[in-house]
N, C-alpha and C positions, 0 to 999 in steps of 0.2 A: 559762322560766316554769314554777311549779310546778303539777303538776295532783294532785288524787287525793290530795286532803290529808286526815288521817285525824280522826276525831269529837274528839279532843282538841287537835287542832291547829285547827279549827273553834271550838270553844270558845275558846280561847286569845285567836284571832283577834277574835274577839268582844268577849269582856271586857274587854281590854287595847288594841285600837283595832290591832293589830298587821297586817302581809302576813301572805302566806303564808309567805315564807320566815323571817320575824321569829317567827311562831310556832311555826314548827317550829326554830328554833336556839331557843327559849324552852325548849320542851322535851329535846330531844337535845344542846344543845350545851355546856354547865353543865360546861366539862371542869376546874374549878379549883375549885370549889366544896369537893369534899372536902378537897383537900390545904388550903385557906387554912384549914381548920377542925384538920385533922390539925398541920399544922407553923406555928401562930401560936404554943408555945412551943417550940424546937428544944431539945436539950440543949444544955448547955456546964455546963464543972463551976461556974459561977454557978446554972446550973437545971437539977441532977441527974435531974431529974424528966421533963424536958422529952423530946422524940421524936429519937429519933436517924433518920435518913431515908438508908435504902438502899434505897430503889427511884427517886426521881428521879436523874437523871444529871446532878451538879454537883459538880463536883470545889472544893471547897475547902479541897485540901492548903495551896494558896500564897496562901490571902485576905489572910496579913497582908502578905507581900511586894508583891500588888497594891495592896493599903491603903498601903503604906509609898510607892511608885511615883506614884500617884495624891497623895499628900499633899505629896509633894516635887516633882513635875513641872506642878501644875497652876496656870496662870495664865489672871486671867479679862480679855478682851481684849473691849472691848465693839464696835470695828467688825467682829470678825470672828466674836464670838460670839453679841450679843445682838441682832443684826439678820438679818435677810432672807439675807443674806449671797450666797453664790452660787449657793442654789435648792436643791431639797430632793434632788439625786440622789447626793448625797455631795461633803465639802466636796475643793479640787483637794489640799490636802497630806493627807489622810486617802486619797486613791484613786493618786495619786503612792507613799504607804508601802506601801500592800498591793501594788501592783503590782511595785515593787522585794522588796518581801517574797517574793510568787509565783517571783518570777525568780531567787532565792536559792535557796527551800526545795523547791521545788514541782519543778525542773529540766525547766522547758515548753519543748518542741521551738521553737515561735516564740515570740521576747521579748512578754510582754505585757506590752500598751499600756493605760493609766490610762484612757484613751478611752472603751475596753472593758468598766470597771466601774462598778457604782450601787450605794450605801450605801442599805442599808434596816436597817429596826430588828428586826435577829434574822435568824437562816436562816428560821424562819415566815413570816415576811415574804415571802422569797424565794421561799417554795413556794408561798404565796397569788398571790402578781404572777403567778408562771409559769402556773401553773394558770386564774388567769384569763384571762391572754394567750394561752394555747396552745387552752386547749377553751371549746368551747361547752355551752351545762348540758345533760348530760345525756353528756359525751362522758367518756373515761377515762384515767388514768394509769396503766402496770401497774408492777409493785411484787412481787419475789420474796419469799417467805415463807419466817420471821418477817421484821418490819421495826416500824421506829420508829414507837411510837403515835400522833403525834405528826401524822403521815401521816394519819390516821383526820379529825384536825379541822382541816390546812392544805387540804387539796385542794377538800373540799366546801362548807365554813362561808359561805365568800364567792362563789369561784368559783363551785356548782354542778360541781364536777366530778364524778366516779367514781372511787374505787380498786377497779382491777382486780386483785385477788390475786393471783400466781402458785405454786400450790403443789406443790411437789417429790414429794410421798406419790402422787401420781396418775404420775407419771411412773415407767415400767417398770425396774426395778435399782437404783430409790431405796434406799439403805443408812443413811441420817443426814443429821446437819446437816453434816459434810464436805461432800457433794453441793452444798450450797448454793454452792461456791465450783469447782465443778468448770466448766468451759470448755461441754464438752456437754450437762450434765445445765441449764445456765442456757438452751441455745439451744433444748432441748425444753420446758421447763416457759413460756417464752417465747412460743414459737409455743402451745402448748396453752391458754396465759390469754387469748391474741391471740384464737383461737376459738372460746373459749369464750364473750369478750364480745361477738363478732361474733354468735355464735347466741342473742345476751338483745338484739341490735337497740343494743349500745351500741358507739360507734366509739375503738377509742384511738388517742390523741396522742404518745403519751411513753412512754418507762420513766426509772425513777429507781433510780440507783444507787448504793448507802448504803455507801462505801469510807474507813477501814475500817468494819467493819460493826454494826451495834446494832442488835439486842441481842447479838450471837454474838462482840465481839470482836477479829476476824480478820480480814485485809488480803485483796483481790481480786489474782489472779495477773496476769500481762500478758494471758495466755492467754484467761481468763476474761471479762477488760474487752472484748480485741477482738472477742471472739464476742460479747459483747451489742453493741458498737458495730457490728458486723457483720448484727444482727439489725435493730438501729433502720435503719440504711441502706439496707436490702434492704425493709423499709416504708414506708420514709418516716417517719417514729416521730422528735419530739425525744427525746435521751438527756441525762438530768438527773444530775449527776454531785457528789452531797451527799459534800463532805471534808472536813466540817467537827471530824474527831478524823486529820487529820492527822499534824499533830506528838503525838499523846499516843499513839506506837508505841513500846513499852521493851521491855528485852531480860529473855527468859525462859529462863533456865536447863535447862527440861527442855522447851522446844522451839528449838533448836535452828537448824532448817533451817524455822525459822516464814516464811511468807510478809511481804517486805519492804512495806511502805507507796509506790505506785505511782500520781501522780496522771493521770489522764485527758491532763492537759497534756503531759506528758511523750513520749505516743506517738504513733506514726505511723499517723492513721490517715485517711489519705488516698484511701486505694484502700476502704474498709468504708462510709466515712457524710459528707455534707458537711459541713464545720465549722460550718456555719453553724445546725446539729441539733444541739449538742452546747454544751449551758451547765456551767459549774460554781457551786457555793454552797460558801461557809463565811463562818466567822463566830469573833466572838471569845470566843465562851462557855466554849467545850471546853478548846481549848488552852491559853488564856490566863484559865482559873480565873474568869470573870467573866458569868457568866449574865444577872447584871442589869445590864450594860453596855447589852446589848439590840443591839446591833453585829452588823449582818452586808453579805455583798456576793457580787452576783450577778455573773459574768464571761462577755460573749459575745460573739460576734463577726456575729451575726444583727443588724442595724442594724432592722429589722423587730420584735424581739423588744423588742430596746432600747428602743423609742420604745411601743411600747405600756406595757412596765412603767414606765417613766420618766411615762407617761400620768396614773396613780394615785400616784406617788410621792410628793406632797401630804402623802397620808390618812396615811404614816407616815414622817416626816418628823426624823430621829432627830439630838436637838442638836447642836450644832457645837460643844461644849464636852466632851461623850461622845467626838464623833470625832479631837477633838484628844486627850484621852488614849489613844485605840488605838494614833494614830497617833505619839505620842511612844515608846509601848513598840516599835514594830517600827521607829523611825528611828533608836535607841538601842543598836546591833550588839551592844555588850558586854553588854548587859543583856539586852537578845533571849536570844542565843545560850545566857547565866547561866541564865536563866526557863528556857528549854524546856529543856534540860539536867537543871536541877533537878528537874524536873517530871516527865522520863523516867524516874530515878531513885526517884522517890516512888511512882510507879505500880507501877514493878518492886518498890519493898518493900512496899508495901500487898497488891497481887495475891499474893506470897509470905506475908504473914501469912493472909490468906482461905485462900488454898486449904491452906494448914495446919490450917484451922479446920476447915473441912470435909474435910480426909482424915481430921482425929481423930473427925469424929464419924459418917464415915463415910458423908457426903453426894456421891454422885457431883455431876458438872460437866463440862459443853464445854468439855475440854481444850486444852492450846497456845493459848491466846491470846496478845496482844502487843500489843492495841493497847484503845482505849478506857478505859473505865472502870468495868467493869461484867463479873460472871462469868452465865454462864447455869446456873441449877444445876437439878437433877434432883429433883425431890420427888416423883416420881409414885406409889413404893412407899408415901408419907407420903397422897398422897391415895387412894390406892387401898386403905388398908388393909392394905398387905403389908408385912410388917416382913420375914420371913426372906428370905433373898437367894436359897434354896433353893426359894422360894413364884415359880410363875411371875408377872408382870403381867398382867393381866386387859387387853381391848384396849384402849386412851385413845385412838387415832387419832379425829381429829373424822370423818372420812369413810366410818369403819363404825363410827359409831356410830347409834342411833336419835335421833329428838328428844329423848323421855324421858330417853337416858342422856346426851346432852348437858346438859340444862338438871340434872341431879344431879351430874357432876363441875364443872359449872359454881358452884353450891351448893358442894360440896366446897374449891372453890377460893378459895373469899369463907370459909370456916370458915379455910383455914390464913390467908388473908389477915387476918381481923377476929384469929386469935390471936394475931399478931405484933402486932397495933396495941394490941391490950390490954396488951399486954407492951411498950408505945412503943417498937416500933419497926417500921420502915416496909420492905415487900420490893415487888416490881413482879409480877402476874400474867402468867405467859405470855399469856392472852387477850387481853391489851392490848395484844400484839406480832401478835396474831394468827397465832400457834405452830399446828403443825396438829396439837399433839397435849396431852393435858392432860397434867396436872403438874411443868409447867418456869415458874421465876421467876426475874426479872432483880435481881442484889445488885448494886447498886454499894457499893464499897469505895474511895473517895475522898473521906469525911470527913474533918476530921482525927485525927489518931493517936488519942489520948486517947476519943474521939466512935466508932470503929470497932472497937476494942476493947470497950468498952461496949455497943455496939450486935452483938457476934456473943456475948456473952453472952446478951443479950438473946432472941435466937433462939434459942440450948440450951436455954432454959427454956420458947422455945415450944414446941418442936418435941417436949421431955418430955412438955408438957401434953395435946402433942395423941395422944400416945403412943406415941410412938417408943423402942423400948427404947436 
C-alpha cells in the first residue's frame, strides 16, 4: 500500500477519480510518451526527413528477412489460433521450440524441460511477473550499475518493487567500467548495495544479471557469474539472469581474447545457490530483429515461482498466432542457424563502421565489445566544456558531486540530448542507464545500412553545433 503520496499525486487522485498508485504512474510513469512523439516519422529514403533512432535498442538490420519469413511461414489455423486454445502460459509447440532451442544454443548442464517455461509478451513481461512474485511493495531488487533503463519501469510500475542500485565508484580500486565484469569487484559492490538497503529499512529479493550486458556491450566471465551466484546463495537472494542478446555476440577484430557469451544454464552451480533461486529470461526481440513480436519466456525450475507468475499470466496473454511465428523460426535449423549467422556478421560490420566514425572524430568509447547492439561513448569533454585532451576533466562522478552540480550536468545532458534531436537523430542519456558518472551515451548502431550512415552524419553536425572543434 502506498503511503506519503505527494500534493500532486493528491491532486491527480482527485480530479481523475484515480488510487494512489494510478496516480502516481499518472505522473512518473509516461515512459513512451516522448519517443511515440520523436519516432512517429522514422527516416527511410521514402522520408529523408524523418528521425533516424540510435538510442533505443532495435536492431533492424534483418527486418526484411523477418518480413520475408513471417510472409512465407504463416498460416492461420483457427482451432489453434483463434480460440482459447491451451491457456495463456505459452502455446505447447512455441515452449517445445525454445526449449530444443535452449539445449542447442544455450549448452545447459541439465537438458531443459518445456515444462519449465511460460511465454509472456516481451522480457518486460518477465521482470514485471518476477518482481511481483518475488517482493512485496516496498522490498528490492539489486542491479549493478549502469543497467538497462528499462529496469527503472519493470520492477516498480506494477509490482511496487525497489531498484536497489549497485554502484562500483564507492567501492575501493574502482578503476572503470572493466570493474563492472570483474569476479570481485561484483561481490563487493553486491554486498555494499545489500547494506546499504538494509540501512533505508528496505529488504532485497533478487539481483538481476544483464549477460551480455546493456548498455556496456560485454559478456559476464564464468568467474564473475559464479561469484554473484555465490552471493545470491549465501543470502538467500533469487538471481535473475536477463540473456536476452545472446546470440547477438560477433567477432571483433581488435578484441581478441574478448570474453565469450556464457549462459547461467551452462554451469555448475550447485555447491553456490539452489536451482531453485535462479530463473533465466529471454525473448525474441534482440536476436531475432523483432521488437514488436512482443515474445518472451521466463525459464525455472522453482514450481512456486512458476505458479505464481502463471497466476497473472491472463493480463498478458501474447497470441498464439505471434507464438507460432517464433516458433516456426527456431524449429526451422537451416534458417535458424542462416539468421543468427547473418546477424553476427552485420553487427561485426555495423560496430566496425561506428567506431570508425568515432575514431575520426575523435570520440572516445567502452572499448572491446562483442556482443549487443549498442556502443557506450564518451562525451563528457562535450558536456563539460573541455575540448583540448590537454584540458584536464572537471569531476562528473555523481557521488562528489553537490545537488546543484548534479541538476547542471543533468541540464547539460538534455542540451547535448535536445541537439541531436533537432538534427533528427536520436542518442540514449547515460542517466537513463543510471551511469555513475556524467557524460556517457548509449549509440545503437543496428539500423539499417543506409539509416546509420545518415544518422552518424547527423551527429558530426551536432556535435559542431554544440562546439566541438
Amino acid at each position: 500500500m502506498m503511503a506519503n503520496i505527494s500534493e500532486a499525486e493528491a491532486a491527480a487522485k482527485t480530479e481523475f477519480g484515480l488510487s494512489s498508485r494510478g496516480a502516481h504512474n499518472h505522473l512518473h510513469k509516461r515512459a513512451w510518451e516522448f519517443f511515440e512523439k520523436c519516432l512517429a516519422t522514422p527516416w527511410s529514403p521514402e522520408s529523408p526527413d524523418g528521425v533516424v533512432n540510435l538510442g533505443v535498442a532495435e536492431n533492424a538490420m534483418m527486418h526484411q528477412e523477418v518480413k520475408d519469413f513471417v510472409e512465407q511461414n504463416t498460416k492461420v489455423d483457427p482451432v489453434s489460433q483463434l480460440t482459447y486454445g491451451s491457456g495463456p502460459k505459452g502455446s505447447p509447440r512455441l515452449k517445445k521450440a525454445l526449449a530444443s532451442f535452449l539445449n542447442a544454443q544455450f549448452d545447459p548442464r541439465s537438458p531443459v524441460d518445456h515444462g519449465d517455461i511460460i511465454v509472456m509478451a516481451g522480457v518486460t513481461s518477465v521482470i514485471d511477473a518476477l518482481a511481483w512474485a518475488i517482493c512485496d511493495d516496498g522490498e528490492g531488487i539489486i542491479i549493478p550499475q549502469p543497467f538497462y533503463t528499462g529496469f527503472a519501469f519493470d520492477i516498480p510500475t506494477r509490482a511496487r518493487g525497489v531498484v536497489i542500485p549497485a554502484p562500483f565508484q564507492d567501492i575501493e580500486d574502482y578503476k572503470g567500467f572493466d570493474d563492472v565484469f570483474d569476479a570481485r569487484m561484483n561481490a563487493k559492490t553486491l554486498a555494499n548495495a545489500l547494506e546499504q538497503a538494509a540501512s533505508k529499512g528496505i529488504k532485497a529479493k533478487a539481483v538481476i544479471l544483464t549477460n551480455p550486458h546493456n548498455p556496456l556491450g560485454r559478456c559476464y566471465s564464468v568467474e564473475a557469474i559464479k561469484e554473484i551466484a555465490r552471493f545470491c546463495g549465501h543470502h538467500q537472494l533469487h538471481l535473475i539472469s536477463d540473456e536476452i542478446y545472446a546470440k547477438s555476440v560477433f567477432s571483433n577484430p581488435k578484441a581478441p581474447d574478448a570474453v565469450p557469451f556464457t549462459s547461467i544454464l551452462s554451469l555448475d552451480l550447485a555447491d553456490l545457490i539452489d536451482s531453485r533461486l535462479v530463473h533465466v529470461a529471454y525473448g525474441a526481440s534482440k536476436d531475432f530483429c523483432a521488437n514488436g513480436l512482443r515474445l518472451g519466456m521466463l525459464y525455472t525450475q522453482n514450481k512456486g515461482v512458476m505458479e505464481a507468475v502463471s497466476s497473472t499470466s491472463m493480463l498478458g496473454w501474447p497470441p498464439y498466432i505471434l507464438q507460432d511465428i517464433w516458433a516456426a523460426m527456431l524449429e526451422n535449423k537451416s534458417y535458424l542457424d542462416s539468421f543468427l549467422e547473418t546477424n553476427q556478421r552485420l553487427l561485426a560490420e555495423q560496430y566496425a563502421i561506428t567506431t570508425q566514425f568515432l575514431d575520426e572524430q575523435g570520440i572516445p568509447y567502452f572499448a572491446n565489445s562483442n556482443a549487443g547492439m549498442f556502443l557506450w561513448i564518451d562525451l563528457r569533454r562535450l558536456l563539460a566544456g573541455v575540448h583540448s585532451t590537454e584540458e584536464a576533466l572537471p569531476e562528473l562522478s555523481r557521488r562528489k558531486l553537490s545537488a546543484e552540480q548534479v541538476e547542471k550536468y543533468l541540464e547539460r545532458e538534455q542540451v547535448i540530448f535536445n541537439k541531436c534531436a533537432e538534427n533528427k537523430v536520436l542518442l540514449a542519456s547515460g542517466s537513463a542507464f543510471l551511469t555513475e558518472e556524467f557524460g556517457w551515451f548509449r549509440l545503437t548502431f543496428t539500423p539499417p545500412r543506409e539509416a546509420l550512415l545518415v544518422g552518424l552524419e547527423r551527429l558530426r553536425t551536432a556535435f559542431e553545433q554544440l562546439g566541438r572543434p
